[in-house]
C-alpha positions as CSV (number, residue, x, y, z in Angstrom):
1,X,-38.8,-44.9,47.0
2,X,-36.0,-42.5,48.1
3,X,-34.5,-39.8,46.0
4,X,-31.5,-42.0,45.0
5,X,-33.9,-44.5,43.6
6,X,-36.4,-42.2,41.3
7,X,-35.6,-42.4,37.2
8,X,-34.1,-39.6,35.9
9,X,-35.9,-37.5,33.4
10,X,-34.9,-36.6,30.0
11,X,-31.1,-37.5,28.5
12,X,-27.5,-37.0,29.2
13,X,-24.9,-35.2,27.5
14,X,-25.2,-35.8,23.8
15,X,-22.7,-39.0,23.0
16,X,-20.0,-38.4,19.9
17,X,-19.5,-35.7,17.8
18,X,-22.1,-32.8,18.0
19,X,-24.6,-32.4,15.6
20,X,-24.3,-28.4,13.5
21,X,-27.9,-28.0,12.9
22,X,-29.0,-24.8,14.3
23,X,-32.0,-25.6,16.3
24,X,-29.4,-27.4,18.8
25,X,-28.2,-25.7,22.5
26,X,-24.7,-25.9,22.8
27,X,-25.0,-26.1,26.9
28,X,-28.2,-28.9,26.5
29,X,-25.5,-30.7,24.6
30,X,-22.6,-30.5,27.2
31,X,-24.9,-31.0,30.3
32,X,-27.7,-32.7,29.1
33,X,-31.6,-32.3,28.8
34,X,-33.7,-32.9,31.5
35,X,-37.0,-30.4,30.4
36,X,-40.4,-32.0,30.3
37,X,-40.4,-31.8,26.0
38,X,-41.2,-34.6,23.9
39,X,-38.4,-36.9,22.5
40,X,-38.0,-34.5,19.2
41,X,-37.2,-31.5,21.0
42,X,-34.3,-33.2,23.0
43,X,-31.5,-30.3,23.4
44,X,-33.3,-28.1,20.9
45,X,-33.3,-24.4,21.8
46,X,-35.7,-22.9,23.6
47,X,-36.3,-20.2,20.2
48,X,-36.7,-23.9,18.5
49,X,-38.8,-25.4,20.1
50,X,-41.4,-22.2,19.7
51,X,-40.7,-21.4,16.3
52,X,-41.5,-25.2,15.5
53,X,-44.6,-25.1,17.4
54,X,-45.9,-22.1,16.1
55,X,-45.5,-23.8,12.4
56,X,-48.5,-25.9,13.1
57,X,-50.6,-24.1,16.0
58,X,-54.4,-25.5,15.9
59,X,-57.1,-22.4,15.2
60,X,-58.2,-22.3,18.5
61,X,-57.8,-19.9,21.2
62,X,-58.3,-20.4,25.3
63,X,-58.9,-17.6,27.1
64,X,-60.1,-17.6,31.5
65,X,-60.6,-14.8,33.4
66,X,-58.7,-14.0,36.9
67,X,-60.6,-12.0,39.1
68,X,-59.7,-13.5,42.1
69,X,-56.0,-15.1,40.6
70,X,-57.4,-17.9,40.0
71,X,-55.0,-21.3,40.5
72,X,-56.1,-23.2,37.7
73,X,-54.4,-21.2,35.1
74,X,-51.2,-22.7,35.0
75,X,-53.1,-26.0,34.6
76,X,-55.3,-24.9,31.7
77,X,-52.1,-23.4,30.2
78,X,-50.6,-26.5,30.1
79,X,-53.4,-28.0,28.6
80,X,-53.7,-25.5,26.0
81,X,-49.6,-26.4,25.3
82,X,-50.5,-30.4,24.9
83,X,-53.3,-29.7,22.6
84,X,-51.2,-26.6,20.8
85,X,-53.7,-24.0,21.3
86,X,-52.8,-21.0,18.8
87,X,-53.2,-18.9,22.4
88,X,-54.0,-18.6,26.0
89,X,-55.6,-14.9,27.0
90,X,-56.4,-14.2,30.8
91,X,-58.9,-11.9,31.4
92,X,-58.6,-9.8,34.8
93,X,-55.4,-9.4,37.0
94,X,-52.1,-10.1,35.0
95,X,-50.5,-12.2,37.9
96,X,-51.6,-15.6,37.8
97,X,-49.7,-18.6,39.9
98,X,-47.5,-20.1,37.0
99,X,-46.1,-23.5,39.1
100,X,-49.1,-25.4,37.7
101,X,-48.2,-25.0,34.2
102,X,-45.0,-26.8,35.0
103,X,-43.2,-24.3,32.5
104,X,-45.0,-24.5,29.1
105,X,-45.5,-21.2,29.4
106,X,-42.4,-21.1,27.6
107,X,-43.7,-22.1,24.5
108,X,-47.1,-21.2,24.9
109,X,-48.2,-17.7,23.9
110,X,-50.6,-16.1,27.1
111,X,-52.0,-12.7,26.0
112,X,-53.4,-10.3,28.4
113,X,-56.8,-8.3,29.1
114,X,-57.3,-6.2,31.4
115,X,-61.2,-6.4,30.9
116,X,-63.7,-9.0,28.7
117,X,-63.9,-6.0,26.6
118,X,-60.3,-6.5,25.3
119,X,-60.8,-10.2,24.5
120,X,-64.0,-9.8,22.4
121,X,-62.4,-7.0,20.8
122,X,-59.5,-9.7,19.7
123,X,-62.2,-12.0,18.9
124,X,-63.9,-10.2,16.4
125,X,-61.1,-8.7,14.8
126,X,-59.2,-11.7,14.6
127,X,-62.6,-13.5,12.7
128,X,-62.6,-15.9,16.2
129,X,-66.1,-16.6,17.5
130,X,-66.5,-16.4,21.3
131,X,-67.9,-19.9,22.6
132,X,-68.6,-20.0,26.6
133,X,-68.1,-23.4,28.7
134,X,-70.4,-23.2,32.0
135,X,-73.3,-25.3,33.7
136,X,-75.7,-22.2,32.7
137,X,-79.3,-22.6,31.8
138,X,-79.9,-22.7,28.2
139,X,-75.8,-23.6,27.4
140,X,-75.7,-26.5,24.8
141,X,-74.6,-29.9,25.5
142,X,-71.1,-30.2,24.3
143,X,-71.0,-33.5,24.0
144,X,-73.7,-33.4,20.5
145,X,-72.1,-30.1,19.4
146,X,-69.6,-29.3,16.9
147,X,-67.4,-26.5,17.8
148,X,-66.2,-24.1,15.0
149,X,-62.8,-24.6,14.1
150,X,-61.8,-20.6,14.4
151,X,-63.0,-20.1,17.9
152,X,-61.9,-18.6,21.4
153,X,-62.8,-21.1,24.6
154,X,-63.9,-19.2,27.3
155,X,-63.8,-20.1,30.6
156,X,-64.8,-18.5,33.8
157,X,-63.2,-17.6,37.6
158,X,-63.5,-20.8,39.9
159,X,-66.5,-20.8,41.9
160,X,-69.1,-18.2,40.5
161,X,-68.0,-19.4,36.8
162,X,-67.9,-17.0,34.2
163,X,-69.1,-13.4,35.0
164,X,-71.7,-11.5,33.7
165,X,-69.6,-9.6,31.3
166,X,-68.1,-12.3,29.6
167,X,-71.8,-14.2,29.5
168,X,-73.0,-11.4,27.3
169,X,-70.7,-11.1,25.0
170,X,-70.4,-15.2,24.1
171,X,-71.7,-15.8,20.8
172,X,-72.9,-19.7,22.0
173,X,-72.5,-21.6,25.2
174,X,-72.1,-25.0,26.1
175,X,-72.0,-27.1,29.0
176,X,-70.1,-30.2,29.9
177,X,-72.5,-32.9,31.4
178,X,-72.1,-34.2,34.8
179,X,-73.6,-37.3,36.7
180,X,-72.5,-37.0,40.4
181,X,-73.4,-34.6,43.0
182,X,-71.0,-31.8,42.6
183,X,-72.5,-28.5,41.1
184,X,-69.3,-28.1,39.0
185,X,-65.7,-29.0,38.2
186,X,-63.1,-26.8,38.6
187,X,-61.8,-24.6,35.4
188,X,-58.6,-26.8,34.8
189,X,-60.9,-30.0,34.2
190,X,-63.1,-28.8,32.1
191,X,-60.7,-26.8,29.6
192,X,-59.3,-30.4,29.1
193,X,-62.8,-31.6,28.4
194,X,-63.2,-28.5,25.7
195,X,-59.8,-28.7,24.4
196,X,-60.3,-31.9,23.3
197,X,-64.0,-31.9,22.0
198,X,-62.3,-29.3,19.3
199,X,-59.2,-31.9,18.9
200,X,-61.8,-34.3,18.0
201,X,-63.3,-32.5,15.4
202,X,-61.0,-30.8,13.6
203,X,-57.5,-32.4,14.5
204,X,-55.6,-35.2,13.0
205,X,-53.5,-37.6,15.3
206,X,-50.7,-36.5,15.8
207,X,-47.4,-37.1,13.8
């Protein structure tokens, strides 16, 4: 398929007269919409589109540390956007490759640490219990566990998986169960997995 053949995304210029209500762009409306947002959000403001969002946020927080800028944030970022995580918080260096979260980072609100320190001290006063996902001995199977609906999802650097710090100051850990010969899957992969154990518990389908 060459370039002149590919679909276009989103929609053209809005047809007829132009709606008034506020949450509309006037320049989405003259050149069209071509963002990656659902059918609802079609030439809606940026400001919009957050302040909608936030209106119905799930409880749960995601939060990864960077130690060695880590490429699967962008990806568990946009995860934590599909499944409208209240937050994202990365732990460790502040730069962190943002092409994989194909630009919900927009209208997903990433918090900071410098240290794991910072997060737990969120956690607690926030009323958010800590909950580590690793292959560790004596983690928890997810998959016959419950999580708690006010919780933060913690996740660790690719490779060595979450560091010592952040193991002691987890109030529970669980692992994700694997059947092939790979020690682990990458950070991106099992946010998903995690994101969606909580969506299963305490979300409705969406409208």
């Amino acid at each position: 398929m060459n370039a002149d053949d590919e679909l276009e995304v989103g929609v053209g210029p809005w047809p007829g007269p132009w709606p008034t209500d506020p949450h509309y762009d006037p320049q989405l409306l003259a050149e069209g919409d071509r963002r990656n947002v659902v059918d609802r959000y079609r030439y809606w403001r940026l400001e919009a589109v957050v302040a909608d969002l936030d209106s119905r946020r799930h409880d749960f927080h995601v939060a990864i540390e960077n130690w060695q800028h880590d490429f699967n944030i962008g990806t568990v970022v946009r995860t934590a956007n599909a499944f409208l995580a209240a937050q994202v918080h990365i732990v460790g260096r502040r730069r962190w490759n943002r092409r994989g979260a194909m630009v919900t980072d927009r209208y997903q609100h990433v918090r900071h640490h410098d240290a794991v320190e910072g997060l737990v001290g969120f956690a607690r006063g926030a009323g958010l219990e800590l909950i580590g996902i690793d292959n560790l001995p004596g983690s928890l199977p997810l998959e016959s566990a419950t999580l708690p609906r006010h919780c933060v999802l913690l996740f660790g650097q690719e490779g060595p998986g979450l560091s010592e710090a952040a193991r002691g100051a987890c109030d529970r850990m669980f692992s994700i169960a694997q059947y092939g010969s790979t020690r682990s899957i990458n950070a991106g992969v099992a946010s998903a997995v995690a994101m969606h154990a909580w969506i299963r518990a305490h979300a409705a389908p969406p409208a």
